[in-house]
Structure formats: structure tokens, C-alpha cells
FIBAKE-659281 format. One record per atom (N, C-alpha, C, CB): x, y, z; residue in one letter. Coordinates in pm, whole numbers, plus 50000, padded with zeros to 5 digits. Glycine has a CB too. Example, Ala and Ser with C-alpha at 12.3 -4.5 7.8 and 13.67 -1.06 7.14 Angstrom:
// residues 2
513194943150780a;512304955050780a;513204967050780a;511314955350905a;512854977550708s;513674989450714s;512905000350787s;514084994050572s;
//
This chain:
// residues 237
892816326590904x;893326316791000x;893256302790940x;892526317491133x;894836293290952x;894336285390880x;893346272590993x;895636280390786x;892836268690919x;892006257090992x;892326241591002x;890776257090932x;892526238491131x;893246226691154x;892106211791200x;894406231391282x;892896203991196x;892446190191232x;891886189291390x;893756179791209x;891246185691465x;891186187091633x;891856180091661x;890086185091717x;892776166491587x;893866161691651x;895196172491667x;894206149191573x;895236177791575x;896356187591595x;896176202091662x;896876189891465x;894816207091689x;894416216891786x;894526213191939x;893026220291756x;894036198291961x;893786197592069x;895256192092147x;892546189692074x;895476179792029x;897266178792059x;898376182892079x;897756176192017x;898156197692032x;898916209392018x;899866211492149x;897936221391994x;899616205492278x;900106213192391x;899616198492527x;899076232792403x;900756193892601x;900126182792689x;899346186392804x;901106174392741x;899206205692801x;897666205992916x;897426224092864x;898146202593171x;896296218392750x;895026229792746x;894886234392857x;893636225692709x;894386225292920x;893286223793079x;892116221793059x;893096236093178x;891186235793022x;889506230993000x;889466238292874x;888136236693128x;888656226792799x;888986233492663x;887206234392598x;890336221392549x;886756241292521x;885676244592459x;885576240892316x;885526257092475x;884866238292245x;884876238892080x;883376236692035x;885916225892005x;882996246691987x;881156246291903x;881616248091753x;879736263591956x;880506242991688x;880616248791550x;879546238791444x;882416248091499x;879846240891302x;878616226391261x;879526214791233x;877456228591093x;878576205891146x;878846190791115x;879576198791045x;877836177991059x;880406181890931x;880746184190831x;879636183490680x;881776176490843x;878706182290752x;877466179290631x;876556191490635x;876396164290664x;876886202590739x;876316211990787x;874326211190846x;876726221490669x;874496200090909x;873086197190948x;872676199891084x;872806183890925x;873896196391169x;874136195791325x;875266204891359x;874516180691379x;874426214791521x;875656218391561x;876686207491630x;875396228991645x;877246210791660x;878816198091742x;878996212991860x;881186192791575x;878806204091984x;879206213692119x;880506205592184x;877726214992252x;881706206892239x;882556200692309x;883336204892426x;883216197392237x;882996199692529x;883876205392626x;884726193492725x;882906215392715x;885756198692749x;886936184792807x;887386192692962x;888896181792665x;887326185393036x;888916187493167x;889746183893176x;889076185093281x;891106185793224x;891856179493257x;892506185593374x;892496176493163x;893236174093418x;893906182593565x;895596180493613x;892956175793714x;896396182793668x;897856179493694x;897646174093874x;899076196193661x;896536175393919x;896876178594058x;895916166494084x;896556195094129x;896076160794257x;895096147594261x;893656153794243x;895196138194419x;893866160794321x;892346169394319x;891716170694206x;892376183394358x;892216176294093x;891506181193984x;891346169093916x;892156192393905x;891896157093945x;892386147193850x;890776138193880x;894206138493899x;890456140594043x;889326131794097x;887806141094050x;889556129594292x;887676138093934x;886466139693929x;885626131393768x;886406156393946x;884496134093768x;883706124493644x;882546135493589x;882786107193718x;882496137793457x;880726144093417x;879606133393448x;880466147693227x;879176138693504x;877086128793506x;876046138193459x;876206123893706x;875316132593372x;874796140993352x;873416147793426x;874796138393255x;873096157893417x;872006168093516x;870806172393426x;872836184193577x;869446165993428x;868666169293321x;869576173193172x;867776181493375x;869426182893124x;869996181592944x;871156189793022x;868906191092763x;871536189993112x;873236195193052x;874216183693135x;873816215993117x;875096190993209x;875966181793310x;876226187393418x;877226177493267x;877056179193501x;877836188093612x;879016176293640x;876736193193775x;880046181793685x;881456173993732x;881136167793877x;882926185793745x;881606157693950x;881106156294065x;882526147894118x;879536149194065x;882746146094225x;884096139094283x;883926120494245x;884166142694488x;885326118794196x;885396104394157x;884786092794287x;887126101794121x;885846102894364x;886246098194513x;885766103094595x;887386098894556x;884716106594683x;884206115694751x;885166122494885x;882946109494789x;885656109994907x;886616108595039x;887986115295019x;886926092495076x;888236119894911x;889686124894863x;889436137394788x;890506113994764x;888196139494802x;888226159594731x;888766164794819x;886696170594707x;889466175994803x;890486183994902x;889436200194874x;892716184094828x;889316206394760x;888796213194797x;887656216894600x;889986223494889x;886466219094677x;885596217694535x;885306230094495x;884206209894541x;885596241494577x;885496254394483x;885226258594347x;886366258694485x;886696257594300x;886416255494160x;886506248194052x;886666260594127x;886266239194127x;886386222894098x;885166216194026x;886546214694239x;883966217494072x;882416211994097x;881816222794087x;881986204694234x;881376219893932x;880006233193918x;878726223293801x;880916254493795x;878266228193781x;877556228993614x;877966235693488x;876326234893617x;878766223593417x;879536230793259x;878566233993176x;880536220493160x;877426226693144x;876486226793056x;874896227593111x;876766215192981x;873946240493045x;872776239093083x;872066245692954x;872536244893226x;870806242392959x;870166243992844x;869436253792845x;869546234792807x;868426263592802x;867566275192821x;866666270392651x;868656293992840x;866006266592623x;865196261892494x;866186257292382x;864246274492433x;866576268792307x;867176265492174x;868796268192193x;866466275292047x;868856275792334x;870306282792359x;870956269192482x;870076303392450x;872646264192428x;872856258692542x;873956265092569x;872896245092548x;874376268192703x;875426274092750x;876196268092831x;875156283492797x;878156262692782x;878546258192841x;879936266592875x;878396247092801x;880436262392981x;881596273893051x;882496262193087x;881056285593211x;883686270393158x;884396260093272x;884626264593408x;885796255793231x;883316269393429x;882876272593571x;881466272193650x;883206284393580x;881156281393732x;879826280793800x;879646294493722x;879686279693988x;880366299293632x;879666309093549x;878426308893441x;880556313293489x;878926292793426x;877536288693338x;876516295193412x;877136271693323x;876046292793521x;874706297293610x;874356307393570x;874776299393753x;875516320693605x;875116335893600x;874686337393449x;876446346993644x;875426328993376x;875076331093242x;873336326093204x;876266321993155x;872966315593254x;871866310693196x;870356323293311x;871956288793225x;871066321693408x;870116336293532x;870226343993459x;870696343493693x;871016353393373x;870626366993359x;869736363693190x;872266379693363x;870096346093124x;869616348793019x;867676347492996x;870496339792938x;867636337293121x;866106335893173x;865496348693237x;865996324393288x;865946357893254x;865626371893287x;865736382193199x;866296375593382x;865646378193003x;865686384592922x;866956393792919x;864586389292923x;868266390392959x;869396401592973x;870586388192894x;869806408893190x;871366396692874x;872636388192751x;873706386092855x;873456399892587x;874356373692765x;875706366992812x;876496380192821x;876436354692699x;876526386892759x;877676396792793x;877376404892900x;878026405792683x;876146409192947x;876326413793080x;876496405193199x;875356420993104x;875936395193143x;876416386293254x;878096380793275x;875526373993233x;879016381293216x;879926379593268x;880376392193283x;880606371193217x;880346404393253x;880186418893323x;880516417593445x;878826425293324x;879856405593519x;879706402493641x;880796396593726x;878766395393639x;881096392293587x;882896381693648x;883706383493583x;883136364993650x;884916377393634x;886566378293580x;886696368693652x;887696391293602x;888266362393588x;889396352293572x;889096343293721x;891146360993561x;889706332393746x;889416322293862x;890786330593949x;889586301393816x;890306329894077x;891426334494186x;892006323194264x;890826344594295x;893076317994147x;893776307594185x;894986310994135x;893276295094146x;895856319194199x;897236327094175x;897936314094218x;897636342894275x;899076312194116x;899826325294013x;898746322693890x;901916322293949x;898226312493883x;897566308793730x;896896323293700x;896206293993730x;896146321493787x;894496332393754x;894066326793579x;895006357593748x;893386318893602x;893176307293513x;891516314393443x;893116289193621x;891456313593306x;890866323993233x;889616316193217x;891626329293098x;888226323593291x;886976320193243x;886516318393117x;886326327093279x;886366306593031x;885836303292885x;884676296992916x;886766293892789x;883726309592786x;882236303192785x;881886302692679x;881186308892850x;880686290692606x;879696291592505x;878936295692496x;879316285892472x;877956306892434x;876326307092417x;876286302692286x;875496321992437x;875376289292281x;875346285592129x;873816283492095x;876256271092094x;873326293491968x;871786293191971x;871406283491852x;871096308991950x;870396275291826x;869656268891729x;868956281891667x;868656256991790x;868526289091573x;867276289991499x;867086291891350x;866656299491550x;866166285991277x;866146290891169x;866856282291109x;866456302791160x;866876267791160x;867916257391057x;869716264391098x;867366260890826x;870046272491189x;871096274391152x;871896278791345x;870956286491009x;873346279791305x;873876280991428x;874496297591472x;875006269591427x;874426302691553x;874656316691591x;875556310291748x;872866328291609x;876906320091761x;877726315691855x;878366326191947x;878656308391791x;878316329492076x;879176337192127x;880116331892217x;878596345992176x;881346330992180x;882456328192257x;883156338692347x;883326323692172x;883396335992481x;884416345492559x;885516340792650x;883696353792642x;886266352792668x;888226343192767x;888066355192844x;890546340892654x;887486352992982x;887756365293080x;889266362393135x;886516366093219x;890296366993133x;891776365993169x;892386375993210x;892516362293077x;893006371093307x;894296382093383x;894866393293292x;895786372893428x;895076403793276x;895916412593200x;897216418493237x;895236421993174x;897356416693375x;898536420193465x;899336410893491x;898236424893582x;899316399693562x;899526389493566x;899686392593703x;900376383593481x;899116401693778x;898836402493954x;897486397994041x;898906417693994x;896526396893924x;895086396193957x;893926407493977x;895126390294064x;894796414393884x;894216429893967x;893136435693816x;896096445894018x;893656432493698x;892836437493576x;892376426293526x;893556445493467x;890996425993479x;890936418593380x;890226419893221x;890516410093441x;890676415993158x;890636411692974x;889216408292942x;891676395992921x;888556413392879x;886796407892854x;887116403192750x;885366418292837x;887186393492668x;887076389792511x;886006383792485x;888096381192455x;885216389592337x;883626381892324x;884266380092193x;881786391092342x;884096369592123x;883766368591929x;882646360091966x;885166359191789x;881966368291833x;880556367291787x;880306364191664x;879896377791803x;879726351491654x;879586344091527x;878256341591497x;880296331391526x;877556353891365x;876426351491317x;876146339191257x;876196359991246x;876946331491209x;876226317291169x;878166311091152x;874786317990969x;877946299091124x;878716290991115x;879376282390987x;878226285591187x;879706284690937x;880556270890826x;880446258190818x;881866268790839x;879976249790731x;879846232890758x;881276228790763x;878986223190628x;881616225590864x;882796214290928x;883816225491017x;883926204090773x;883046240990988x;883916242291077x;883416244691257x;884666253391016x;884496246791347x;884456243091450x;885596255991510x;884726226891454x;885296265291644x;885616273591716x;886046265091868x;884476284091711x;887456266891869x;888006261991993x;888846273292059x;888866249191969x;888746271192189x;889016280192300x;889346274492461x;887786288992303x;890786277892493x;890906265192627x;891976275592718x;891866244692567x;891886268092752x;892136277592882x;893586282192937x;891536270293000x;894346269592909x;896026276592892x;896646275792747x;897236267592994x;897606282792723x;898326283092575x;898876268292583x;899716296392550x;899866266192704x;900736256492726x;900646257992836x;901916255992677x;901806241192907x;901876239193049x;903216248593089x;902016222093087x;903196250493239x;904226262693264x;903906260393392x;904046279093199x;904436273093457x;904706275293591x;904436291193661x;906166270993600x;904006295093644x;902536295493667x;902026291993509x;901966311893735x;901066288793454x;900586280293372x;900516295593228x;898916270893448x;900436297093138x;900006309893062x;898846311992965x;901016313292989x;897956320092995x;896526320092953x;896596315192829x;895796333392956x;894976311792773x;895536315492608x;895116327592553x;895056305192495x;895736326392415x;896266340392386x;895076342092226x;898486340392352x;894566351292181x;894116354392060x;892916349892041x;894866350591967x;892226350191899x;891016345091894x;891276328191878x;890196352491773x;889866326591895x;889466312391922x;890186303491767x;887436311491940x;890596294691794x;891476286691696x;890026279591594x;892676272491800x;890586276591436x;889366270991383x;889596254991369x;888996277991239x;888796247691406x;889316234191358x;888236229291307x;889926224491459x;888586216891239x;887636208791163x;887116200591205x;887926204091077x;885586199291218x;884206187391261x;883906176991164x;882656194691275x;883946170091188x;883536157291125x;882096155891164x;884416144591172x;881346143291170x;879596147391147x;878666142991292x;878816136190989x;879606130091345x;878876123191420x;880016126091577x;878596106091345x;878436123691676x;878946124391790x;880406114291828x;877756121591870x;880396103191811x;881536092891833x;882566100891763x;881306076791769x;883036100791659x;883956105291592x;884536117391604x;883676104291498x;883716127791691x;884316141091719x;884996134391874x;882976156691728x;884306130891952x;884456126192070x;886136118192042x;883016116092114x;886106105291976x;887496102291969x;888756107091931x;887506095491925x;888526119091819x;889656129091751x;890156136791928x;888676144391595x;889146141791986x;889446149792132x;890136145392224x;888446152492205x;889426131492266x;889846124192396x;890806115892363x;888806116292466x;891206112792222x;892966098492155x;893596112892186x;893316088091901x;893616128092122x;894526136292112x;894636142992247x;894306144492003x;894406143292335x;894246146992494x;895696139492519x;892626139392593x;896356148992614x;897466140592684x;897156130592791x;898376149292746x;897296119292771x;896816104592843x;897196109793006x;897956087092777x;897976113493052x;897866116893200x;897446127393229x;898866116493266x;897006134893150x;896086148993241x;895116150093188x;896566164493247x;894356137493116x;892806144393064x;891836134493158x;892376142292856x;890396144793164x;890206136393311x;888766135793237x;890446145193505x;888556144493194x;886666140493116x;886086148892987x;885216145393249x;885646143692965x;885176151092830x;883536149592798x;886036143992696x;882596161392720x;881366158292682x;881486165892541x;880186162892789x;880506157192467x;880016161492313x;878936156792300x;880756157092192x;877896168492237x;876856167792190x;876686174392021x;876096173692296x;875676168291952x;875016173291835x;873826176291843x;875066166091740x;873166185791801x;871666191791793x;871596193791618x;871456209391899x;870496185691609x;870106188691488x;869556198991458x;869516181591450x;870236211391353x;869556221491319x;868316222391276x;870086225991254x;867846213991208x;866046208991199x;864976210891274x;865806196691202x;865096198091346x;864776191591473x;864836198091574x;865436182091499x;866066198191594x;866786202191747x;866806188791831x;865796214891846x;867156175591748x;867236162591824x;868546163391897x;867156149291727x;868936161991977x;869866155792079x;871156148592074x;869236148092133x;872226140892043x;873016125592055x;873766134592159x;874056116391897x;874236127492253x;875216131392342x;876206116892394x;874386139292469x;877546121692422x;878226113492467x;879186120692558x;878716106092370x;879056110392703x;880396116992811x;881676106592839x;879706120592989x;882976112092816x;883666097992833x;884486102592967x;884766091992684x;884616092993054x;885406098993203x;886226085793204x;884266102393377x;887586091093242x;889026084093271x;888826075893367x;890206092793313x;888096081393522x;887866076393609x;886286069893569x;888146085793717x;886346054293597x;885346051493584x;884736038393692x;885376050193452x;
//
């Protein structure tokens, strides 16, 4: 697969929707975690990340103008020690519950399939991304419609024993914009990380289509350490 720029992964299409990308630096020291929203609708459009002890959660811009927070308002990002797990749902939860109860991401979305928001049926994408041993271990998944009725759904896991310096695993949630919208399709696309939090953060959020990107978070963990940098940038501010 060839491996692209995140301006041209992420630019690729004027609505991903919710898009994912883990992987290391380009110096191979730090993992790089990234996750973005965007929305077409007022609703989806009104919201901001804040952050929630070490992970986040989305919360209404406007309180007075959420129409409906279903699946709107969850927790994208939460931490469990060396493992952080981020989704684009309230699946993160089930994921981090069954992992604090000694049981794996994969049975835990066992548990779930695709968002029931027809015609989309808009495809659950999650991270489990582990620190140990100086190094990065990754499981990516796209729970998605297979019928396009709501009735089957698609489990996809890739599993990445360690990682590449600069490279980077992205995964989002539509191919392209449409009508009903169309999942995405294949394994996770590879793109290229640069080293520092700012600089991954701006390649994402300049290449985002300016009217439907609504928030974005990136973090680095030092494979060492396990030190921290995080940055959230929200449209609405």
C-alpha cells in the first residue's frame, strides 16, 4: 500500500466524517493518536472536545440548540494505564468495561454493530493503542452495514504488532460524501507522521474541509516515558 501524506489522506474527500489515525513519530520515539469530527447537519455541526481526566468527551457548543445527543455526545478517548482507547462512539466505554475486566476489544465490540441512523448506518471505528516495551502495538476496527438494510453487519479488526517510524494507520468513517453517505471500504489507509503534536494537528485540521470539520484531538505518548503532549482544536469556540 502506497503511503501517503495526511494532507492528501485526509483531503482526499470533503466529508470523511469521523476519522481515526494512530501510529509512531517520524523519529520513532512517540506514538501520534488522532481523532477529528465533522458534521453536514446543525446538530452535528454544534458541538466542541473538552477534555475529561486523560481522555475527552464532545459536549454541545450551544446547549439550547442540540436537537438530539444520541449519537452525538459520548467519550472518544479514555485511558486504562498504558492502553488508550479511542472510537467515534459511546463504544469507547464497552471497550475500556470489558478491558478493565481482563476481556479484549474484540469481544467487546462482539457486542456492537454499525450506528442506527438509516440510510447511512454509519460504521463504528475504534483504536486500542498499547505502550510497552519502548514500543507501539495497535488494534484497529470498522463495524459496518453489509446489506445496506441494517440487518448484517461486517466485523473488521487489523492488528498491528508494532509499528514503523513515521508511519501512521487511518480509518474514517465514510469513503465519500453521498446520499445516503458510503461506508469506508478496505484496510486502514497508511499515511505519514511527522514528530510533534502541533504539526500533525495542522497537516489534519488545514486539510479538513473548512465547512464540515467541527473538532479535532492529537496526542503523543512517549514510548519511554509514557509522557503526554496533547492538543484539541474546536471550530466552535
Amino acid at each position: 500500500m502506497e503511503r501517503q501524506t495526511l494532507k492528501a489522506a485526509v483531503g482526499a474527500t470533503t466529508y470523511p466524517g469521523r476519522g481515526i489515525i494512530a501510529g509512531k513519530s517520524a523519529d520513532g520515539t512517540k506514538a501520534v493518536y488522532a481523532y477529528f469530527i465533522m458534521g453536514r447537519s446543525v446538530n452535528s455541526r454544534n458541538r466542541v472536545f473538552v477534555e475529561d481526566g486523560e481522555g475527552i468527551r464532545t459536549e454541545a457548543f450551544d446547549p439550547s440548540a442540540m436537537a438530539d445527543p444520541s449519537l452525538i455526545i459520548y467519550a472518544p478517548v479514555r485511558v486504562l494505564g498504558s492502553c488508550t482507547v479511542f472510537t467515534n462512539g459511546n463504544q469507547t466505554d464497552t471497550i475500556y468495561d470489558f478491558l478493565k475486566e481482563g476481556k479484549t476489544a474484540e469481544a467487546a465490540l462482539r457486542t456492537r454493530e454499525f450506528e442506527p441512523d438509516a440510510p447511512n448506518y454509519t460504521p463504528r471505528i475504534s483504536a486500542v493503542a498499547v505502550v510497552k516495551d519502548s514500543d507501539l502495538s495497535l488494534q484497529l476496527s470498522v463495524l459496518k452495514c453489509a446489506d445496506g438494510k441494517g440487518v448484517i453487519c461486517a466485523r473488521n479488526f487489523f492488528e498491528y504488532e508494532s509499528v514503523q517510524a513515521g508511519c501512521g494507520y487511518f480509518i474514517h468513517t465514510y469513503k465519500c460524501d453521498g446520499n445516503p453517505i458510503p461506508s469506508f471500504e478496505g484496510e486502514p489507509e497508511e499515511v505519514i507522521l511527522s514528530d510533534t503534536v502541533q504539526e500533525t494537528a495542522d497537516e489534519i485540521w488545514n486539510a479538513l474541509n473548512e465547512d464540515n470539520k467541527v473538532s479535532l484531538w492529537v496526542r503523543t505518548v512517549d514510548l519511554r516515558t509514557g509522557e503526554t503532549e496533547s492538543l484539541i482544536l474546536n471550530k466552535n469556540q
